[in-house]
PyMOL CGO cylinders between C-alpha atoms (Angstrom):
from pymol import cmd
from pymol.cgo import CYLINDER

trace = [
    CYLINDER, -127.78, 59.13, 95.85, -128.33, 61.97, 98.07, 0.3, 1, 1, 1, 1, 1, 1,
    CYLINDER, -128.33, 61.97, 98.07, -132.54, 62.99, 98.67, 0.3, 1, 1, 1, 1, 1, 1,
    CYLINDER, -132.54, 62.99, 98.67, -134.28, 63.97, 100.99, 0.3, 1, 1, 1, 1, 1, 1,
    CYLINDER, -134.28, 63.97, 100.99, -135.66, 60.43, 101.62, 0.3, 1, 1, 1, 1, 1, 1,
    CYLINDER, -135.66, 60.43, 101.62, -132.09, 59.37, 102.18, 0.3, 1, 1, 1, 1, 1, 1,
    CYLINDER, -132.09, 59.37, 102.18, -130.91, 62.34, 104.20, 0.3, 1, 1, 1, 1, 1, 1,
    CYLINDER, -130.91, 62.34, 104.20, -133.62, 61.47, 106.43, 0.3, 1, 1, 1, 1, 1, 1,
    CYLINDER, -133.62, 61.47, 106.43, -132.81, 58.28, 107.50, 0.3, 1, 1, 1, 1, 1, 1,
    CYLINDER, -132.81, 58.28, 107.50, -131.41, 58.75, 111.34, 0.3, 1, 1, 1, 1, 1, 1,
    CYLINDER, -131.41, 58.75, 111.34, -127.50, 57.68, 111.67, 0.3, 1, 1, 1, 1, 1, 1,
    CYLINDER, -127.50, 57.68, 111.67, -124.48, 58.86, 109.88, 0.3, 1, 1, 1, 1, 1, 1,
    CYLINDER, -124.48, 58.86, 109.88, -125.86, 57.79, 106.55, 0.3, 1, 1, 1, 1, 1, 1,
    CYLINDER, -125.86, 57.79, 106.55, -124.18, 60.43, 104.40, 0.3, 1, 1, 1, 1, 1, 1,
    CYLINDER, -124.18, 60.43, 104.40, -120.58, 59.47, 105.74, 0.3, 1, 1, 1, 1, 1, 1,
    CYLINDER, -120.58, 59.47, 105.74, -121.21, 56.16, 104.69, 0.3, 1, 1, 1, 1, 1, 1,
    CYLINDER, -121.21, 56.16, 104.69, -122.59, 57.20, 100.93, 0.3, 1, 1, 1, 1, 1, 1,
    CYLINDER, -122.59, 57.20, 100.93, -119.50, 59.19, 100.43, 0.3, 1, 1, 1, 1, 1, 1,
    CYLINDER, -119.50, 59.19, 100.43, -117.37, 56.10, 101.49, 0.3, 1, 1, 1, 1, 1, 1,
    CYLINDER, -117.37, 56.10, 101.49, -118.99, 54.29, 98.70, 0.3, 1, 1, 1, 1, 1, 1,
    CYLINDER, -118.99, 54.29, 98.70, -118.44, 56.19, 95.79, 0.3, 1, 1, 1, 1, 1, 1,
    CYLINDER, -118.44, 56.19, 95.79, -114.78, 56.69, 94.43, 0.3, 1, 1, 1, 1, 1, 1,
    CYLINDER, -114.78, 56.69, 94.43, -115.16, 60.10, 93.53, 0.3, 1, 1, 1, 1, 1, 1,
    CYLINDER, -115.16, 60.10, 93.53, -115.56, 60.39, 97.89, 0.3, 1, 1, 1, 1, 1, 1,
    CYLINDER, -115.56, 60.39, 97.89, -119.32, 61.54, 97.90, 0.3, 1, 1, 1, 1, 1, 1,
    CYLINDER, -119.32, 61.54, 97.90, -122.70, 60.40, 97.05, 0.3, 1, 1, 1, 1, 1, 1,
    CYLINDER, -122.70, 60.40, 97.05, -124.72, 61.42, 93.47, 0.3, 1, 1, 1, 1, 1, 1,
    CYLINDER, -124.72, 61.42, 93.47, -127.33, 63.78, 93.51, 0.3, 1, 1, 1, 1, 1, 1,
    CYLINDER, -127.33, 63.78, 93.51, -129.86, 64.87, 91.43, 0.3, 1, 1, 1, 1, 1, 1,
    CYLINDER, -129.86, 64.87, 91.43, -128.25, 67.23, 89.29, 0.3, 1, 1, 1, 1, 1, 1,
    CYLINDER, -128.25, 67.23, 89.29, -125.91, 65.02, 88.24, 0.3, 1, 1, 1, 1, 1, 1,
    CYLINDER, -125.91, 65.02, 88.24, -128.11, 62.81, 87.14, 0.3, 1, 1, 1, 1, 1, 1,
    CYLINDER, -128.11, 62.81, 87.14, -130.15, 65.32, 85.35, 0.3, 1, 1, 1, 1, 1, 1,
    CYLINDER, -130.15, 65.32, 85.35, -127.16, 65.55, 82.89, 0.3, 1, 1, 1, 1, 1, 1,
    CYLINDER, -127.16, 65.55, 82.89, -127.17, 62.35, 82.13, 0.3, 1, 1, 1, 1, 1, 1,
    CYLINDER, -127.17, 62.35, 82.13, -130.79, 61.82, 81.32, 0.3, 1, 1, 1, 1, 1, 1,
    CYLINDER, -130.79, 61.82, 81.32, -131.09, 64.99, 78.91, 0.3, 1, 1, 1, 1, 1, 1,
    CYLINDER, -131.09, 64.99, 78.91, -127.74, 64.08, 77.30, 0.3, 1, 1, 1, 1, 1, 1,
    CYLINDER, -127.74, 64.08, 77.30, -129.43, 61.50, 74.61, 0.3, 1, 1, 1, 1, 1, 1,
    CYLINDER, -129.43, 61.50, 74.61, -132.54, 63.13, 74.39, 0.3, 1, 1, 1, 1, 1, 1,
    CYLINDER, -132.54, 63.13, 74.39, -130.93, 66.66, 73.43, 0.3, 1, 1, 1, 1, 1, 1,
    CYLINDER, -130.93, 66.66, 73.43, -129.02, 67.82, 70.69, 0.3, 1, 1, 1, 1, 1, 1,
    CYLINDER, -129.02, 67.82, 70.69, -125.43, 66.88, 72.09, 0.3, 1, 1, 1, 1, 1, 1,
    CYLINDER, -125.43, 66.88, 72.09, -126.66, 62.89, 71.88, 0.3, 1, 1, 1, 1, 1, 1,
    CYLINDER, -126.66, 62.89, 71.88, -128.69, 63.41, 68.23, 0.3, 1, 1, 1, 1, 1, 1,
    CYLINDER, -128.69, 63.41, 68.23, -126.24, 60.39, 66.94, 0.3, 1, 1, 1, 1, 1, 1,
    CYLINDER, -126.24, 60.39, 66.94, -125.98, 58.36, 69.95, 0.3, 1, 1, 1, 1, 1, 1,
    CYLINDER, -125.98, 58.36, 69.95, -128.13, 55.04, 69.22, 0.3, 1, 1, 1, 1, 1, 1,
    CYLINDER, -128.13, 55.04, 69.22, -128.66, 52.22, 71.03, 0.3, 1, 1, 1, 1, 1, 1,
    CYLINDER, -128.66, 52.22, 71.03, -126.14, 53.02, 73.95, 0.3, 1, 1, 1, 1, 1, 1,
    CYLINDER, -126.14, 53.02, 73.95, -126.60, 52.15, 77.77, 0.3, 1, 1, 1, 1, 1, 1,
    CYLINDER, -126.60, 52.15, 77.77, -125.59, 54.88, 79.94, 0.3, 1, 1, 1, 1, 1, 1,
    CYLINDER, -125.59, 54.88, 79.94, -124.49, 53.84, 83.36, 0.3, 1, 1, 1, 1, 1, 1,
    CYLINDER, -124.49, 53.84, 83.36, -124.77, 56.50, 85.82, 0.3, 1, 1, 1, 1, 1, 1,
    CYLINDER, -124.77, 56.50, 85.82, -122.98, 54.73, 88.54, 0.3, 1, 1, 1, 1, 1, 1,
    CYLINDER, -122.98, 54.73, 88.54, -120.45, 57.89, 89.38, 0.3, 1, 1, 1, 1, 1, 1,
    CYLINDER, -120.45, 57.89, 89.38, -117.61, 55.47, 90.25, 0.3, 1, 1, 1, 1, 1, 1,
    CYLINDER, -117.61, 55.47, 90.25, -120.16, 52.94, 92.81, 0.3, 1, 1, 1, 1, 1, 1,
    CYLINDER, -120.16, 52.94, 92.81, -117.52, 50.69, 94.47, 0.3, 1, 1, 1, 1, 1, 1,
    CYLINDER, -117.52, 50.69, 94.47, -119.20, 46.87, 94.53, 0.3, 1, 1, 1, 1, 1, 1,
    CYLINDER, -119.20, 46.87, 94.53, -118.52, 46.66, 98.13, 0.3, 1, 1, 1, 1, 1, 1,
    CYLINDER, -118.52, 46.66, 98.13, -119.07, 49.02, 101.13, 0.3, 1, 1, 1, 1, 1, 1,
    CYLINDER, -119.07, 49.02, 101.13, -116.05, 50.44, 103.09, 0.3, 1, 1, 1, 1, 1, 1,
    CYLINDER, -116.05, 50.44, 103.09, -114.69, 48.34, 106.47, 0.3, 1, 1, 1, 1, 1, 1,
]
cmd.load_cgo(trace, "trace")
């Protein structure tokens, strides 16, 4: 997840959050946003019970 916490860290940390996501870069914010206001708005008025996982495409293991 790209923030400014995470951009900060020192290194080539944002080469290596793209390389661990299969859509080739990291989440941020807005994209979560979506997926926290979808069940709360009108679009998710009949989803019940569901688990959203906002994992973008997270590969289980980070690149060689």
């Amino acid at each position: 997840m790209r923030t400014e916490t995470a951009e900060a860290v020192p290194g080539d940390r944002a080469a290596l959050m793209d390389g661990t996501d299969a859509r080739g870069r990291a989440g941020d914010p807005g994209g979560i946003a979506g997926v926290v206001s979808f069940p709360v708005g009108p679009a998710g008025s009949y989803v019940n019970g569901a688990v959203l996982f906002a994992g973008g495409g997270e590969l289980s293991a980070l690149p060689a």
